[in-house]
Biopython code that builds the backbone (N, CA, C, O; Angstrom):
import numpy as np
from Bio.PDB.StructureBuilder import StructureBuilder

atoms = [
    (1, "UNK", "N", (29.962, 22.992, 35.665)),
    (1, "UNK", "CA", (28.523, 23.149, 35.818)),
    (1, "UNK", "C", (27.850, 23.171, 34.460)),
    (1, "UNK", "O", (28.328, 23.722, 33.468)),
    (2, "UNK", "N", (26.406, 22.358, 34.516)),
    (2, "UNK", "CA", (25.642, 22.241, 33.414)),
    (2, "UNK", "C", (24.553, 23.505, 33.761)),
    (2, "UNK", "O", (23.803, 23.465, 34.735)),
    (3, "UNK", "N", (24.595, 24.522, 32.889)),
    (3, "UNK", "CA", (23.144, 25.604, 33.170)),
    (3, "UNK", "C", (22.016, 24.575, 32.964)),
    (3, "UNK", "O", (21.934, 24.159, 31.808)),
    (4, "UNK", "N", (21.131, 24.079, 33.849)),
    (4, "UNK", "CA", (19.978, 23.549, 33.238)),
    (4, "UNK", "C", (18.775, 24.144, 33.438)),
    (4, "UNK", "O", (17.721, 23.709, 32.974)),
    (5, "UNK", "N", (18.902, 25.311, 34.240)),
    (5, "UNK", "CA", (17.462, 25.897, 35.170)),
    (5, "UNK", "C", (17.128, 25.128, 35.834)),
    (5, "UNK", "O", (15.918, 25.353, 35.841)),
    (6, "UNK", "N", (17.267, 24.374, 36.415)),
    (6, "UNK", "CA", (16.726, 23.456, 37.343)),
    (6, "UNK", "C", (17.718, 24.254, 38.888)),
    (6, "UNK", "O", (18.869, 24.689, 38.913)),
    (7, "UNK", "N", (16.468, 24.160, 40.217)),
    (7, "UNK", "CA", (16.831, 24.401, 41.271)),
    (7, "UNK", "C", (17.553, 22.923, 42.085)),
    (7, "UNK", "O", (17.056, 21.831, 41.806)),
    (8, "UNK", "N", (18.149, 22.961, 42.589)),
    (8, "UNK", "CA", (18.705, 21.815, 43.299)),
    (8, "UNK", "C", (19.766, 22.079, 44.974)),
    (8, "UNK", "O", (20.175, 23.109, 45.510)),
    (9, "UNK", "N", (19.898, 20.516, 45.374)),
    (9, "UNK", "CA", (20.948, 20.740, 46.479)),
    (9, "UNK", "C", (21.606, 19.747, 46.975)),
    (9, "UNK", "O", (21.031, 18.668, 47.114)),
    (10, "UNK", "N", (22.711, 19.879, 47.279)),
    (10, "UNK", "CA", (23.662, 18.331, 48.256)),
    (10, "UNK", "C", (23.328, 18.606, 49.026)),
    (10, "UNK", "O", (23.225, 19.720, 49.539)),
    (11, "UNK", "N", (22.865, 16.924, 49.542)),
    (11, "UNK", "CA", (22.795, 16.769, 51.051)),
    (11, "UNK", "C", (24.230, 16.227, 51.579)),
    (11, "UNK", "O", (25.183, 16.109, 50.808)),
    (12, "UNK", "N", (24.302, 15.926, 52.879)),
    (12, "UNK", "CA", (25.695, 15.448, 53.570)),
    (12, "UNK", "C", (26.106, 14.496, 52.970)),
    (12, "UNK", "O", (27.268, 14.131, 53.152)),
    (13, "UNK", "N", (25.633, 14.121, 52.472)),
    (13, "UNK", "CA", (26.252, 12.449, 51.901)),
    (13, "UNK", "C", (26.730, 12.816, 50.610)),
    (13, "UNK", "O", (27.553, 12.027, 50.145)),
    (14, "UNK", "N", (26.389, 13.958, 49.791)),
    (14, "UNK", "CA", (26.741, 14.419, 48.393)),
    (14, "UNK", "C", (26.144, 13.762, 47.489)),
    (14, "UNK", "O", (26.781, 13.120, 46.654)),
    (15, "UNK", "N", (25.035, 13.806, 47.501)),
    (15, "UNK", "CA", (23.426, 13.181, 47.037)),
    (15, "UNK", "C", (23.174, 14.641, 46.750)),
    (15, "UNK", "O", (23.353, 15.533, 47.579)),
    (16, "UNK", "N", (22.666, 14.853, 45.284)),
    (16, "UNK", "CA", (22.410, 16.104, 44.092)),
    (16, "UNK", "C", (20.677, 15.470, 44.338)),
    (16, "UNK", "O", (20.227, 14.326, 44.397)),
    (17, "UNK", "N", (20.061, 16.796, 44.433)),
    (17, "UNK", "CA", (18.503, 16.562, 44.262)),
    (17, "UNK", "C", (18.132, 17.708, 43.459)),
    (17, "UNK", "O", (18.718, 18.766, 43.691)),
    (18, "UNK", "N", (17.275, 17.667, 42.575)),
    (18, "UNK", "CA", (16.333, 18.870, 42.132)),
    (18, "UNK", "C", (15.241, 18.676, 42.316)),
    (18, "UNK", "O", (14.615, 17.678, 41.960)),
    (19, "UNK", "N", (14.612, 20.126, 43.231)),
    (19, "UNK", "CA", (13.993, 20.375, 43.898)),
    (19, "UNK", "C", (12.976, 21.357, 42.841)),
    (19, "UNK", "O", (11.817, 21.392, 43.255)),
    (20, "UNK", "N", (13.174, 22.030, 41.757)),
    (20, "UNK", "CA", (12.591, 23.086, 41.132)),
    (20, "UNK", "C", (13.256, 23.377, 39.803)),
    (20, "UNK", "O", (14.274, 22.818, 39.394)),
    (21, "UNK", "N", (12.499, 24.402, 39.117)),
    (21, "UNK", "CA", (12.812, 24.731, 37.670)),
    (21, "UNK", "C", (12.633, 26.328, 37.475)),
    (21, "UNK", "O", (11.618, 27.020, 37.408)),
    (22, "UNK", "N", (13.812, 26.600, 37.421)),
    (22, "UNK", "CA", (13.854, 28.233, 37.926)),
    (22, "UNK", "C", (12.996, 28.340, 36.194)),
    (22, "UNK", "O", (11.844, 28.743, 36.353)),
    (23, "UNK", "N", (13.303, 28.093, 34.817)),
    (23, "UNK", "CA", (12.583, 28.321, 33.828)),
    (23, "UNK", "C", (11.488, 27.122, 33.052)),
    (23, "UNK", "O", (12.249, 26.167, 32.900)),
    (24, "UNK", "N", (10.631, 26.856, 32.704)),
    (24, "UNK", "CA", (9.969, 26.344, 31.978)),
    (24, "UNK", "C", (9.532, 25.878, 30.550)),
    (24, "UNK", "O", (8.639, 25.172, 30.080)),
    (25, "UNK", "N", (10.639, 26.647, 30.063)),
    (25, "UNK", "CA", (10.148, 26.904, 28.576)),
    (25, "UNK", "C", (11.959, 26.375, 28.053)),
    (25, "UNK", "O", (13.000, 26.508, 28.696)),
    (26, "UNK", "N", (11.751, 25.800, 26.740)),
    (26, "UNK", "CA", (13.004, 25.668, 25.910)),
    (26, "UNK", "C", (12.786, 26.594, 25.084)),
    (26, "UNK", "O", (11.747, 26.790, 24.454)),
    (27, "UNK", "N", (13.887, 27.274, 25.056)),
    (27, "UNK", "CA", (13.740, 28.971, 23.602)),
    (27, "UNK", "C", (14.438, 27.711, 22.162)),
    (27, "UNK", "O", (15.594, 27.297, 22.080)),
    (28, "UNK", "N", (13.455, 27.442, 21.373)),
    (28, "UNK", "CA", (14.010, 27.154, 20.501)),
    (28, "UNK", "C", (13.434, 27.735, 18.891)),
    (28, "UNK", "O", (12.300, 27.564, 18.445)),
    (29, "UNK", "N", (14.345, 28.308, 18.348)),
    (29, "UNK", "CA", (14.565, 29.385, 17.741)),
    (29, "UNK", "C", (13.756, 30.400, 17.750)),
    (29, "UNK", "O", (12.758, 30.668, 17.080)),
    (30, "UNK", "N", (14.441, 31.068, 18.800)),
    (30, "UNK", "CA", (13.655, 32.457, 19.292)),
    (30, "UNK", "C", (12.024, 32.361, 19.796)),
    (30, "UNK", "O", (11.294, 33.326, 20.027)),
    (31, "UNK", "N", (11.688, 30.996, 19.894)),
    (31, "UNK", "CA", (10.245, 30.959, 20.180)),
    (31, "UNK", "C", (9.939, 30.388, 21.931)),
    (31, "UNK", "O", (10.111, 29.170, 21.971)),
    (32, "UNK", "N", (9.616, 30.864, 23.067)),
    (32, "UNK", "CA", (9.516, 29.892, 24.089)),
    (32, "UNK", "C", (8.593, 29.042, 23.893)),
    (32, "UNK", "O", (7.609, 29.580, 24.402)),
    (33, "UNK", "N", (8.229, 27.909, 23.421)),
    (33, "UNK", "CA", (7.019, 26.762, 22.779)),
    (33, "UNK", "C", (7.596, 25.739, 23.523)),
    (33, "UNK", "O", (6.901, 25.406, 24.483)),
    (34, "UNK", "N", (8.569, 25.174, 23.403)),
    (34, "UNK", "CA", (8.830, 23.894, 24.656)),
    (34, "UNK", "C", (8.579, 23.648, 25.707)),
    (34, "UNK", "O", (8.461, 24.730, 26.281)),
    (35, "UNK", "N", (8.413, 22.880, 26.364)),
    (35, "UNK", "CA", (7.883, 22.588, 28.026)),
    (35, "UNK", "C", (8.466, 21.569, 27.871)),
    (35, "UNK", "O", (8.399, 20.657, 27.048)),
    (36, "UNK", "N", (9.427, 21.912, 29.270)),
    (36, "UNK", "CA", (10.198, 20.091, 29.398)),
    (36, "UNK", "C", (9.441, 19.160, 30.221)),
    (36, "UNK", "O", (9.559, 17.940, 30.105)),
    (37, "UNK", "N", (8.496, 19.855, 31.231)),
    (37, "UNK", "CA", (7.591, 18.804, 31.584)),
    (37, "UNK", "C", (6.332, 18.216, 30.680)),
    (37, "UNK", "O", (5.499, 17.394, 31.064)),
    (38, "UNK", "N", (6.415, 18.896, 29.285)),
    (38, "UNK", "CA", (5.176, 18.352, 28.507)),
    (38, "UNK", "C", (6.403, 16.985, 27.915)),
    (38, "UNK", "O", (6.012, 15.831, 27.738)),
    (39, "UNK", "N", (7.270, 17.239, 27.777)),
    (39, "UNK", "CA", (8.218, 16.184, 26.820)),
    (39, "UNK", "C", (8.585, 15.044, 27.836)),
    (39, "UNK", "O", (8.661, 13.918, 27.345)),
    (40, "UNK", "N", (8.872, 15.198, 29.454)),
    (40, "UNK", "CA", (9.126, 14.343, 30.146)),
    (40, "UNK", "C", (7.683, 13.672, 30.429)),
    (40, "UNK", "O", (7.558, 12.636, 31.083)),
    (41, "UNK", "N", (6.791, 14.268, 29.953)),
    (41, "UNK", "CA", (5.429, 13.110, 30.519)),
    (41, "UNK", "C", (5.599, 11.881, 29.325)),
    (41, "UNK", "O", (5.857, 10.698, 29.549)),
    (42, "UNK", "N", (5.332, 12.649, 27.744)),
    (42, "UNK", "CA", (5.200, 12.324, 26.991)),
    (42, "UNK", "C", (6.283, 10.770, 26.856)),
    (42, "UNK", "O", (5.753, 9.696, 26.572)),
    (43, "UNK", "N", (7.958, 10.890, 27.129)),
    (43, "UNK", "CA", (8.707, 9.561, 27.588)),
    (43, "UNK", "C", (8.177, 9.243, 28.739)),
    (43, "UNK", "O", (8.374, 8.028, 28.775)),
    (44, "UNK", "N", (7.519, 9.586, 29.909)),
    (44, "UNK", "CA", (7.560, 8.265, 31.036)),
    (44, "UNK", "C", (6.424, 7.989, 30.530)),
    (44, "UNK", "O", (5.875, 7.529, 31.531)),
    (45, "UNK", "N", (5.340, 7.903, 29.370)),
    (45, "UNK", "CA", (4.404, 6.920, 28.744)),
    (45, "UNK", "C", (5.419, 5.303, 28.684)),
    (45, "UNK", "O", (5.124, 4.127, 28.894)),
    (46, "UNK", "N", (6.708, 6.024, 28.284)),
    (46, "UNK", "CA", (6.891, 4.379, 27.659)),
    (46, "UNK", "C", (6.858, 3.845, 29.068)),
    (46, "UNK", "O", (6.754, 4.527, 30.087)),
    (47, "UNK", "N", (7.015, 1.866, 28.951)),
    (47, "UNK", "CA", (6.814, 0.924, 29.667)),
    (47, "UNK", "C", (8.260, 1.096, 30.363)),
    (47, "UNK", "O", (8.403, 1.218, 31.579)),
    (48, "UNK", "N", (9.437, 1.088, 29.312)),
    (48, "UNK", "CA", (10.570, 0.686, 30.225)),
    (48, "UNK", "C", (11.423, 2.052, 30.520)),
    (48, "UNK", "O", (12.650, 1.994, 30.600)),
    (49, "UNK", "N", (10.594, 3.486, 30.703)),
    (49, "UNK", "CA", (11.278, 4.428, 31.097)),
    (49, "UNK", "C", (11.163, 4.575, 32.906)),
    (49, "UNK", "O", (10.060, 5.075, 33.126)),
    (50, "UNK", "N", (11.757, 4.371, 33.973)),
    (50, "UNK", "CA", (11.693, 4.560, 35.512)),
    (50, "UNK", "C", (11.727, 6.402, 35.716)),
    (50, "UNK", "O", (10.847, 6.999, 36.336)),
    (51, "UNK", "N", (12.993, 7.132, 35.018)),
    (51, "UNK", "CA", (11.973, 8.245, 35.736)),
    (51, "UNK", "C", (13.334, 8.930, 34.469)),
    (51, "UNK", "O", (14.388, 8.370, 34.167)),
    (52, "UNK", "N", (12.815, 10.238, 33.974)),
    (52, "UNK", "CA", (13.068, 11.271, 32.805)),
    (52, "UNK", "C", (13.407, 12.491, 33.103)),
    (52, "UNK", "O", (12.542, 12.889, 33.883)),
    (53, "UNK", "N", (14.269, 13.412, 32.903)),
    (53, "UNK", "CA", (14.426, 14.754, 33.134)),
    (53, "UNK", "C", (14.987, 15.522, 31.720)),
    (53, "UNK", "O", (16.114, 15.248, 31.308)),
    (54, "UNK", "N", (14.206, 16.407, 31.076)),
    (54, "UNK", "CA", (14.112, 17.236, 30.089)),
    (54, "UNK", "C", (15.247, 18.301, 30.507)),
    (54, "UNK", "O", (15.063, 18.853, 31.592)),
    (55, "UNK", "N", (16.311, 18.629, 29.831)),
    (55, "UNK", "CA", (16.800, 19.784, 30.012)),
    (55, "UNK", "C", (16.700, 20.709, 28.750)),
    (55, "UNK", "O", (15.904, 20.359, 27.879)),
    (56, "UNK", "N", (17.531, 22.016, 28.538)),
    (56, "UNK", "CA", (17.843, 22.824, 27.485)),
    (56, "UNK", "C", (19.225, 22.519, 27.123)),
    (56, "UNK", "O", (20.018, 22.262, 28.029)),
    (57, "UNK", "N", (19.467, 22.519, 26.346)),
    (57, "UNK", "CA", (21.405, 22.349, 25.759)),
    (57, "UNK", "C", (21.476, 23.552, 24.767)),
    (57, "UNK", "O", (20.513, 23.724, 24.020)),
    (58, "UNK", "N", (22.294, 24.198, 24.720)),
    (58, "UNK", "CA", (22.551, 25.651, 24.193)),
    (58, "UNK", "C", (22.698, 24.898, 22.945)),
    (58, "UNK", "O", (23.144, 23.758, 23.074)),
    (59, "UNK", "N", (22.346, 25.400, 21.475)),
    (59, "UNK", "CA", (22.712, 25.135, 20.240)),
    (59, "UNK", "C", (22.900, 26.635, 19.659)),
    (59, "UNK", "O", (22.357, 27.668, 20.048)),
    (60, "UNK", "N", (23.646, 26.482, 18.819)),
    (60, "UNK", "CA", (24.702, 28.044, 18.227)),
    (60, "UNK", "C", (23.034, 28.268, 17.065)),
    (60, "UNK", "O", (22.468, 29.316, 16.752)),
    (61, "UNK", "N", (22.686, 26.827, 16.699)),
    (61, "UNK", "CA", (21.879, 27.606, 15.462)),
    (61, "UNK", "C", (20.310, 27.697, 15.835)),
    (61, "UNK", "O", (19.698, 28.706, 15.483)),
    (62, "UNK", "N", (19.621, 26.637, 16.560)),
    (62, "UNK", "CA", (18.559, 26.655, 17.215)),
    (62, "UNK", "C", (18.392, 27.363, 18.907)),
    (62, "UNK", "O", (17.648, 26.785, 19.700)),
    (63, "UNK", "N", (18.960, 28.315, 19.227)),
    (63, "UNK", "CA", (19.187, 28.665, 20.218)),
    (63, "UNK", "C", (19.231, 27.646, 21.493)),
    (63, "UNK", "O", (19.961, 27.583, 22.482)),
    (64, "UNK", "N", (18.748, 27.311, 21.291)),
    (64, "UNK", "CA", (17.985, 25.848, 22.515)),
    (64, "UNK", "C", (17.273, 24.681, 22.141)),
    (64, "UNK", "O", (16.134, 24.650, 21.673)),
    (65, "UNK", "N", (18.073, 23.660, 22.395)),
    (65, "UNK", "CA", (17.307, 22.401, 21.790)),
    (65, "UNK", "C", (17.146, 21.148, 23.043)),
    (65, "UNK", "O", (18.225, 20.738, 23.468)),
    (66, "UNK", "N", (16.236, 20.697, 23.483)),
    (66, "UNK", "CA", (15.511, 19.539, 24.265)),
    (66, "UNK", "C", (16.797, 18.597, 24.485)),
    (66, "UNK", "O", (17.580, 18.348, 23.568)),
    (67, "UNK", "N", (16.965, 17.994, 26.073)),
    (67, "UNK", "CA", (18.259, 16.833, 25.671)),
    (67, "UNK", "C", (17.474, 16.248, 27.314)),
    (67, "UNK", "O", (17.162, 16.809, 28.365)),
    (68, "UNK", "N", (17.407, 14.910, 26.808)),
    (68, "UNK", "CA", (16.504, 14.132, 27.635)),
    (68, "UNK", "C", (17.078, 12.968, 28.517)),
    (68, "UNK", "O", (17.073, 12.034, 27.715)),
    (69, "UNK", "N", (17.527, 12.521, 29.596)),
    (69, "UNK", "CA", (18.458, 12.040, 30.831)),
    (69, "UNK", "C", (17.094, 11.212, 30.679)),
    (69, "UNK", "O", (15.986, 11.737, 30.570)),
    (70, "UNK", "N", (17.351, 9.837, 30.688)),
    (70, "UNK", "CA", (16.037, 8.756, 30.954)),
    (70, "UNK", "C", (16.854, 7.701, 31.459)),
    (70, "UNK", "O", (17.833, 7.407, 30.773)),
    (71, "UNK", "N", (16.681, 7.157, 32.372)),
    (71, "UNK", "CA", (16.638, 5.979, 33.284)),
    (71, "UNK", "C", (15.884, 4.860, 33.161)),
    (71, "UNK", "O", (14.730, 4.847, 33.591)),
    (72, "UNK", "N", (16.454, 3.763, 32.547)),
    (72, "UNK", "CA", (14.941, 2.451, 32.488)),
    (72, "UNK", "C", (14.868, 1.786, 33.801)),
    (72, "UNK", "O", (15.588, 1.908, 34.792)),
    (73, "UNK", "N", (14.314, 1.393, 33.682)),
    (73, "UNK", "CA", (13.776, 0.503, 34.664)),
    (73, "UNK", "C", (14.409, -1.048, 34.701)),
    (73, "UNK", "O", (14.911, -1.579, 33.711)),
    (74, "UNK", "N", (14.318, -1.558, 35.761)),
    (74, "UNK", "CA", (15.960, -2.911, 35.898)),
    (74, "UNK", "C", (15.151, -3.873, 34.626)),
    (74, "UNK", "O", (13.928, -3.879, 34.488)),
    (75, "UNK", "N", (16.054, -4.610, 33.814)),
    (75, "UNK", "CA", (15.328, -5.368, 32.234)),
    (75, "UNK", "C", (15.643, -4.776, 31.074)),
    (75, "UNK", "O", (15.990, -5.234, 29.985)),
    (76, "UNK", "N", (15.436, -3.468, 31.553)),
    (76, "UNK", "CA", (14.767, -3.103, 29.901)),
    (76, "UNK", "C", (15.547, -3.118, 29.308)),
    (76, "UNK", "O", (16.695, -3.195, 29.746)),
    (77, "UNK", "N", (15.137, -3.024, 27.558)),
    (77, "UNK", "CA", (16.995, -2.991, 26.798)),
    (77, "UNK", "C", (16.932, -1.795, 26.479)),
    (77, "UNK", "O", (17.892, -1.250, 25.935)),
]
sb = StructureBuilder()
sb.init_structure("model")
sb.init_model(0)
sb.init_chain("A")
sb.init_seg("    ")
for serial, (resi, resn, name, xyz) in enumerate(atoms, 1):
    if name == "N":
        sb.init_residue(resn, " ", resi, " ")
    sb.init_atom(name, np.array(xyz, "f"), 0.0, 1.0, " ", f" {name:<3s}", serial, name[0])
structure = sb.get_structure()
């Protein structure tokens, strides 16, 4: 298991959905200032992003640092 705060669930088929975001904020160094939905708007601006999900990734020296799952769209390079 990845901690991401994100709420989720399998359906019968074993199809993973997230449904919610138990937290909002990335703690990065000691500050909550991140929003992964301000950073996932900010990539689906681009043309060849189809759809983005912001997580937290534990870092030993920044407590928490942004790590971004993007999907293009069929083409893009």
């Amino acid at each position: 298991w990845f901690r991401t705060g994100d709420l989720g669930y399998y359906d019968e088929d074993g199809d993973f959905f997230i449904i919610d975001r138990l937290n909002d904020t990335i703690t990065y160094k000691l500050y909550n200032i991140l929003l992964p939905s301000r950073i996932e708007a900010e990539i689906q601006k681009h043309p060849d992003v189809l759809h983005v999900a912001v997580v937290a990734k534990p870092d030993v020296v920044d407590v928490e640092v942004p790590m971004a799952f993007v999907e293009l769209r069929e083409g893009a390079k």
